[in-house]
C-alpha positions as CSV (number, residue, x, y, z in Angstrom):
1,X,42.8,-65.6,31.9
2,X,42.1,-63.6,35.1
3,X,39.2,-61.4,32.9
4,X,37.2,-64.3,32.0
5,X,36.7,-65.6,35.4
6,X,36.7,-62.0,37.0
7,X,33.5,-60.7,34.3
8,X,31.8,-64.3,34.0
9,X,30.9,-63.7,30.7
10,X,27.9,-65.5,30.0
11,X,28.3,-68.6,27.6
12,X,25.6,-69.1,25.0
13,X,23.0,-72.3,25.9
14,X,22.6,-74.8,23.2
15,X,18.7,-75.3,22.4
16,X,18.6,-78.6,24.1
17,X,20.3,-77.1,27.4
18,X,17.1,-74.1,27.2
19,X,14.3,-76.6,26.4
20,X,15.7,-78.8,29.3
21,X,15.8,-76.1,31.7
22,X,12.2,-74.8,30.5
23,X,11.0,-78.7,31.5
24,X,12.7,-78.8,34.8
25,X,11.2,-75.3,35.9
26,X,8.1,-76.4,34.5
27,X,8.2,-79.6,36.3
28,X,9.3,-77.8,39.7
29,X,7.2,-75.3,39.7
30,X,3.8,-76.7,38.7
31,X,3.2,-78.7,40.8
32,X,4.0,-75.9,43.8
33,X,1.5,-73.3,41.5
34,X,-1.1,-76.3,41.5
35,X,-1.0,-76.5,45.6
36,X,-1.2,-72.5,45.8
37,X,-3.9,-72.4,43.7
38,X,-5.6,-75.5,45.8
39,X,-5.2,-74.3,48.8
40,X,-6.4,-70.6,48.2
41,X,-9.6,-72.1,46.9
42,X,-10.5,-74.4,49.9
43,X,-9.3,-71.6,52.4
44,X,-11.8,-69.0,50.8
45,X,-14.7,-72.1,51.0
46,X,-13.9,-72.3,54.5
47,X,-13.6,-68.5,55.2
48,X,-17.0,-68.7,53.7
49,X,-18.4,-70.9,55.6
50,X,-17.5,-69.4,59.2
51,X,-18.3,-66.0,57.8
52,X,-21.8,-67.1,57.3
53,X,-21.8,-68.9,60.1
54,X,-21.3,-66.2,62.0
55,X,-23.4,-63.9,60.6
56,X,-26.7,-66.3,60.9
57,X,-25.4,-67.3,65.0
58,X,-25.7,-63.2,65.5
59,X,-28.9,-62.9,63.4
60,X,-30.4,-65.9,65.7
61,X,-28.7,-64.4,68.8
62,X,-30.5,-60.9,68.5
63,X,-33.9,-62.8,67.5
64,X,-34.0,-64.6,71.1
65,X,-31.9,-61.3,72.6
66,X,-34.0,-60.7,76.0
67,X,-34.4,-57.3,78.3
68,X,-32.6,-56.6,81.8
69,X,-36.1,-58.3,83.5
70,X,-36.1,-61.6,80.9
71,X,-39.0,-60.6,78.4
72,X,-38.2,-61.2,74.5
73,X,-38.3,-58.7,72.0
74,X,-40.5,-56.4,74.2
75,X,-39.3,-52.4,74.3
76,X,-40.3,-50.7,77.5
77,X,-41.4,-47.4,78.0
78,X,-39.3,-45.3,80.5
């Protein structure tokens, strides 16, 4: 009596026991999959977004970029 609770053998599941468990993870875990999945997708819009955000702001920023003495886009000769 002590072996069988000191090994735990494992007791063999009836079919209905392994399709109900299948349905329960299925129902847990799909739902949590679903959100992953939703999430990822809307954080890599919005990653998106501010990338090019950022990148047109710089490309705008060194098109009005001025010298030490205010002029625009004018190189000077030293």
């Amino acid at each position: 009596m002590l072996r069988q609770f000191q090994f735990n053998t494992p007791k063999p599941r009836s079919t209905a026991a392994t399709v109900a468990l299948f349905v329960f993870g299925l129902i847990l875990f799909l739902p949590i999959l679903a959100l992953l999945l939703i999430a990822g997708f809307f954080a890599s819009i919005v990653f998106g977004v501010l990338m090019l955000f950022g990148i047109v702001s710089t490309k705008i920023r060194s098109l009005m970029k001025r010298d030490d003495e205010g002029r625009k886009n004018v190189r000077v000769r030293r």
